[in-house]
KEKOL-909280 format. One record per residue (C-alpha): residue in three letters; residue number from 1; x, y, z. Coordinates in steps of 0.2 Angstrom, whole numbers, plus 2048, in hexadecimal, padded with zeros to 3 digits. Layout:
# KEKOL-909280
aa_i_c1_c2_c3
ALA_NUM_X_Y_Z
...
# end
This chain:
# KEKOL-909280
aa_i_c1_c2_c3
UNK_1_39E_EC9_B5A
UNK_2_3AD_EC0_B5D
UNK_3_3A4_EB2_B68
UNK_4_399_EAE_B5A
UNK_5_3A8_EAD_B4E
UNK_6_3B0_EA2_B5B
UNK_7_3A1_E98_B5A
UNK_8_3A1_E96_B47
UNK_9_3B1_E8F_B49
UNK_10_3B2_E85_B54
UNK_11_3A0_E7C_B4D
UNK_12_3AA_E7A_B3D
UNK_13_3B9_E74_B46
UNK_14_3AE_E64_B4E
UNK_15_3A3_E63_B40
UNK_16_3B7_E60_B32
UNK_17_3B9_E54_B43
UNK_18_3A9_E4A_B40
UNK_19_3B0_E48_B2B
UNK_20_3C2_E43_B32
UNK_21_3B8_E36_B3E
UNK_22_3AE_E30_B2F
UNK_23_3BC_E2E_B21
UNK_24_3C8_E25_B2E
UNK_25_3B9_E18_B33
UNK_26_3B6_E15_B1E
UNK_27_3C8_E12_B1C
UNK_28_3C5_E01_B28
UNK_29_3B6_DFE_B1C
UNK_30_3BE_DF1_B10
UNK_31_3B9_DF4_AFE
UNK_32_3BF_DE5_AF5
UNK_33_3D2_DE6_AF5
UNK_34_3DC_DE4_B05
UNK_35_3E4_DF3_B0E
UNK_36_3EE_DF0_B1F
UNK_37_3DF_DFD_B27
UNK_38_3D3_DEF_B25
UNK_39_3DE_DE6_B35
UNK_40_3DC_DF9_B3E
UNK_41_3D0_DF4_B4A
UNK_42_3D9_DE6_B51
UNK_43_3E1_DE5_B61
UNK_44_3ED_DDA_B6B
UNK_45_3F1_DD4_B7A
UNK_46_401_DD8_B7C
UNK_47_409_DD6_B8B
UNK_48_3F8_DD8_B96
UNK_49_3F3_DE9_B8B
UNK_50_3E8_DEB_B7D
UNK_51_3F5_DF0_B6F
UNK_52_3F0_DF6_B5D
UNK_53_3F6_DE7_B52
UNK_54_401_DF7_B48
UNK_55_40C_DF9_B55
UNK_56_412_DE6_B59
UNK_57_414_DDE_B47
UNK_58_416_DE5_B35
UNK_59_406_DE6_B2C
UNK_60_409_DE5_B1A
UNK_61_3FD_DE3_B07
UNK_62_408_DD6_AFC
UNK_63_3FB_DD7_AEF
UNK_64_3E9_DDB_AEC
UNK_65_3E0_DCE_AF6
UNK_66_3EF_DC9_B04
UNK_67_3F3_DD1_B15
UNK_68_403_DCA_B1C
UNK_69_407_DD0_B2F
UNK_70_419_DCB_B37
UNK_71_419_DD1_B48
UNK_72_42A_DD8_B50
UNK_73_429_DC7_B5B
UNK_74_427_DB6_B55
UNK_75_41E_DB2_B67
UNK_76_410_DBF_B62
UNK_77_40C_DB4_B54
UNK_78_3FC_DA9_B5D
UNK_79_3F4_DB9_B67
UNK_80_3F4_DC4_B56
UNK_81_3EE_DB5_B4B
UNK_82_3E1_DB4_B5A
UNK_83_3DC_DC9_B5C
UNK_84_3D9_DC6_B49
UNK_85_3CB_DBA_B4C
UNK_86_3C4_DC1_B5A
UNK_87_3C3_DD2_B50
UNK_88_3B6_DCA_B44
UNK_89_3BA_DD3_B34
UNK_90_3B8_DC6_B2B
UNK_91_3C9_DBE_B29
UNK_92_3D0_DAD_B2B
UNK_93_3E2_DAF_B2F
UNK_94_3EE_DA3_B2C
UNK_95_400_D9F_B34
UNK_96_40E_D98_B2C
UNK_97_41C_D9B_B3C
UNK_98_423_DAD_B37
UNK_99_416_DB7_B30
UNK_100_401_DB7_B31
UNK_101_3F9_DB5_B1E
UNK_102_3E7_DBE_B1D
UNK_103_3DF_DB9_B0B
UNK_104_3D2_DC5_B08
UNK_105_3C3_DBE_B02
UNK_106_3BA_DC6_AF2
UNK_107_3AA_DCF_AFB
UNK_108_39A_DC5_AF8
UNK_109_38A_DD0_AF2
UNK_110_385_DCE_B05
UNK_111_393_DD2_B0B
UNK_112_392_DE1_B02
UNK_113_383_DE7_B07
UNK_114_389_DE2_B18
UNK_115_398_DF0_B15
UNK_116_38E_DFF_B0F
UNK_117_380_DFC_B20
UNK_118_390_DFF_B29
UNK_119_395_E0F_B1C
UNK_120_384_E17_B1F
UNK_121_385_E13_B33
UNK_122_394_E1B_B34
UNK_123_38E_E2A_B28
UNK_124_380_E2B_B34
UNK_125_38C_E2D_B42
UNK_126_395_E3A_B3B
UNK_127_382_E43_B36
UNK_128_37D_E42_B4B
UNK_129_390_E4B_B4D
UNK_130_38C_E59_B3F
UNK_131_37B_E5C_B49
UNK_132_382_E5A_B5A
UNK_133_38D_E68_B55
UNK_134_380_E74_B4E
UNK_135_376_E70_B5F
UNK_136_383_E76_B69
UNK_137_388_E84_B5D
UNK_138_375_E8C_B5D
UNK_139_375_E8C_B72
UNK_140_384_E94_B72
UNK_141_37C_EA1_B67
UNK_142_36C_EA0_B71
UNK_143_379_EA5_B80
UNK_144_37F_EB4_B78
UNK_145_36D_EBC_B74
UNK_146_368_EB9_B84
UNK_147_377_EC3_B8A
UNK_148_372_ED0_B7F
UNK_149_379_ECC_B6F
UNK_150_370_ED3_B5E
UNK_151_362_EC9_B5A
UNK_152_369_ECD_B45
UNK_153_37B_EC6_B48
UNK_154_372_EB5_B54
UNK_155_366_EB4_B44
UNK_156_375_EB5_B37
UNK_157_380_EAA_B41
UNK_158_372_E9C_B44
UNK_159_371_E9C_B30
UNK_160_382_E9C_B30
UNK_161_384_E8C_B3A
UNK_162_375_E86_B32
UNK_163_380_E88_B20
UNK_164_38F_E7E_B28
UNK_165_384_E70_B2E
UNK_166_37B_E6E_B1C
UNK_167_38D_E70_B12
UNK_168_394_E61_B1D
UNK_169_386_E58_B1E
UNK_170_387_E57_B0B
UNK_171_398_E52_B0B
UNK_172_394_E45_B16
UNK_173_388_E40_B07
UNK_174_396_E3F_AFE
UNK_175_3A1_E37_B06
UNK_176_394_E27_B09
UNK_177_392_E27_AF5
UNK_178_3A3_E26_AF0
UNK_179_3A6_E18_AFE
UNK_180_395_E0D_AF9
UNK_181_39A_E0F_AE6
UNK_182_3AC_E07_AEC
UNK_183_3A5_DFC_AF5
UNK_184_397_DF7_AEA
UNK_185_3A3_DF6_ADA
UNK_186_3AB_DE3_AD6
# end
């Protein structure tokens, strides 16, 4: 009995994982108004290692369609301004000597659409995590009743899991709708 409880929670444990995964990788989906996330992905070479641009210059949101990034040394200015074009987000970068200046272009209808393939891509992911976890929960439960465990409790836990995997799942529906009505809205 407790090995199948231990199973239960720890499918519920990866499958939360799987939803933490997904709402971090929407958060560097832009929708419109800039957000220093949206420069998440990008990474420098500093110093011969690959550094998150957060951790060499100050990333800040001036206003709604502006990015402004002043890193901690002036010498960092040319490998950042170049990181952010070899990202390919989408941002033409400019440098004035002290800081980097990112206007965020208003999202085209294209562009758009272009965003929410990459939502549903992402929600897919997340889909294969919630099923991945269900898979390895129903052997481990196969396990136990070849060791002799109740067929009844493998039964009820199987539903159980089965439960879990519809509930997220569902919320990974939701998720994907509030994020293509955000992106979707001008």
């Amino acid at each position: 009995m407790e090995e199948i409880e231990f199973i239960l929670d720890s499918t519920k444990e990866s499958m939360v994982g799987s939803i933490a995964h997904l709402e971090k990788e929407f958060l560097n989906i832009r929708a419109g108004k800039a957000s220093p996330q949206m420069l998440g992905s990008v990474f420098v070479d500093y110093y011969g290692a690959q550094t998150p641009l957060s951790q060499i210059a100050n990333v800040n949101v001036p206003d709604a369609r502006t990015i402004t990034v002043q890193p901690y040394e002036k010498s960092m200015l040319h490998p950042i301004e170049k990181a952010i074009m070899i990202a390919n987000i989408g941002f033409n970068p400019m440098n004035n000597g002290d800081v980097i200046i990112i206007n965020v272009p208003a999202l085209t209808e294209e562009r758009r659409r272009d965003l929410v393939k990459q939502a549903k891509a992402e929600s897919e992911d997340a889909k294969i995590g919630i099923r991945n976890a269900r898979k390895d929960a129903n052997t481990e439960i196969k396990k136990l009743e070849k060791e002799g465990t109740s067929e009844d409790l493998c039964k009820n836990a199987e539903d159980e899991v089965q439960k879990l995997t519809d509930s997220f799942i569902r919320k990974i529906d939701e998720h994907l709708a509030n994020k293509e009505a955000e992106i979707m809205k001008v």
